[in-house]
C-alpha positions in Angstrom: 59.1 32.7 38.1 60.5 29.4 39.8 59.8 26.2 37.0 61.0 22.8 37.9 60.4 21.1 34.9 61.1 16.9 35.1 61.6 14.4 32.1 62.9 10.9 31.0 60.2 9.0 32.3 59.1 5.9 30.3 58.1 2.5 29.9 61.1 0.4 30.5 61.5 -3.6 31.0 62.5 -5.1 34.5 66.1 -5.0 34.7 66.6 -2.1 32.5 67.8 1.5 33.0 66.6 5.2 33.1 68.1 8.6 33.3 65.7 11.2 34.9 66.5 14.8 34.8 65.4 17.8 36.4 66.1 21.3 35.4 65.4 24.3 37.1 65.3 28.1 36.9 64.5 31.1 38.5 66.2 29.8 42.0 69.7 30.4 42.6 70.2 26.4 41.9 73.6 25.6 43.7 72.2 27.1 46.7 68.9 24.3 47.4 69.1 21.2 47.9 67.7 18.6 45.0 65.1 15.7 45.5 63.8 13.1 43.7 60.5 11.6 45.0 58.2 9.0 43.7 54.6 8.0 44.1 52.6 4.8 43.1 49.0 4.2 43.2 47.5 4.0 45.9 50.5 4.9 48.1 51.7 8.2 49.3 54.3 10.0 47.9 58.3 9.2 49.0 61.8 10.3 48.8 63.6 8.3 46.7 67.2 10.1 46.8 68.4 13.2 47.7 71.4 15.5 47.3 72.8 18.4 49.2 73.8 21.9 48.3 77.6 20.7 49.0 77.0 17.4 47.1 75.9 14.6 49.9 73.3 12.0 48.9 71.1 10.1 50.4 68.6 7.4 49.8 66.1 5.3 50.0 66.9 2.0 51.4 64.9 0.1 48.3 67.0 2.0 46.3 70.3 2.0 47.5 73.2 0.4 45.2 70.5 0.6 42.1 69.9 4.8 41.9 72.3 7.5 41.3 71.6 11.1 42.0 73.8 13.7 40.4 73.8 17.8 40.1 75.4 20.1 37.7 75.4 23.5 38.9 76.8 25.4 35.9 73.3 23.9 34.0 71.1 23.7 37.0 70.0 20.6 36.5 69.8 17.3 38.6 70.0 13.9 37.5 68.4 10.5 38.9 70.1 7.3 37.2 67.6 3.8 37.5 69.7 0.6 37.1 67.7 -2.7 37.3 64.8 -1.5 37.7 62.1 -3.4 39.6 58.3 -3.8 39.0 57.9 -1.9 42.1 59.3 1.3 40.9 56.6 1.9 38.8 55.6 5.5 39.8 55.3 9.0 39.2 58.9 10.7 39.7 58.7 14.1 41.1 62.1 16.4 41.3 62.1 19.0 44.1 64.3 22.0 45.5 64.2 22.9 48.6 66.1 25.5 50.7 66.5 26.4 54.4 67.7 29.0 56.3 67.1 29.7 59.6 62.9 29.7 60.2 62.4 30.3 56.6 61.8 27.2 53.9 61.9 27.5 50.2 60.6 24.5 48.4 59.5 24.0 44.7 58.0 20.8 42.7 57.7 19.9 39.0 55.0 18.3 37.4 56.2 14.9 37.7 57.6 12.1 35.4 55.7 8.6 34.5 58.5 5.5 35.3 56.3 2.1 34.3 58.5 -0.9 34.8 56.9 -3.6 33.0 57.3 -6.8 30.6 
């Protein structure tokens, strides 16, 4: 039974930081890639950052310089680090895995992680 299970969400002032984590089991971890998405009201649902099997990130460009994602594959978890956060990054956080390989695709989501930037 795949879980992806999210947490560290909060209410934090503009300006401030927040770790999110991600852990997940029943996938072999180190083999999918990790995702962090977000989604505000009213607005559909975007990736935020992701990282690769081998370690590459990538990001979104409102995000670049301010987030940090990270993986440890020995706990199968993933990390998303918020500096400075902005009132506009108010949103649920969702972590993903997903997984390719050749026509087939593999691809699990957690329940999702409130982030409310506010004064």
């Amino acid at each position: 039974q795949v879980q992806i299970v999210a947490s560290g969400g909060g209410l934090v002032q503009p300006g401030g930081s927040l770790r999110l984590s991600c852990a997940a089991s029943g996938i072999t971890f180190s083999d999918y890639a990790m995702n962090w998405y977000r989604q505000a009201p009213g607005k559909q649902r975007e990736l935020v950052a992701g990282i690769t099997s081998g370690g590459n990130t990538n990001y979104a460009d409102s995000v670049k310089g301010r987030f940090t994602i990270s993986r440890d594959n020995a706990k199968n978890m993933v990390y998303l680090q918020m500096n400075s956060l902005k009132s506009a990054d108010t949103a649920v956080y969702y972590c993903n895995a997903d997984r390719k390989r050749d026509s087939l695709k593999w691809s699990y989501w957690g329940q999702g992680t409130q982030v409310t930037v506010s004064s």
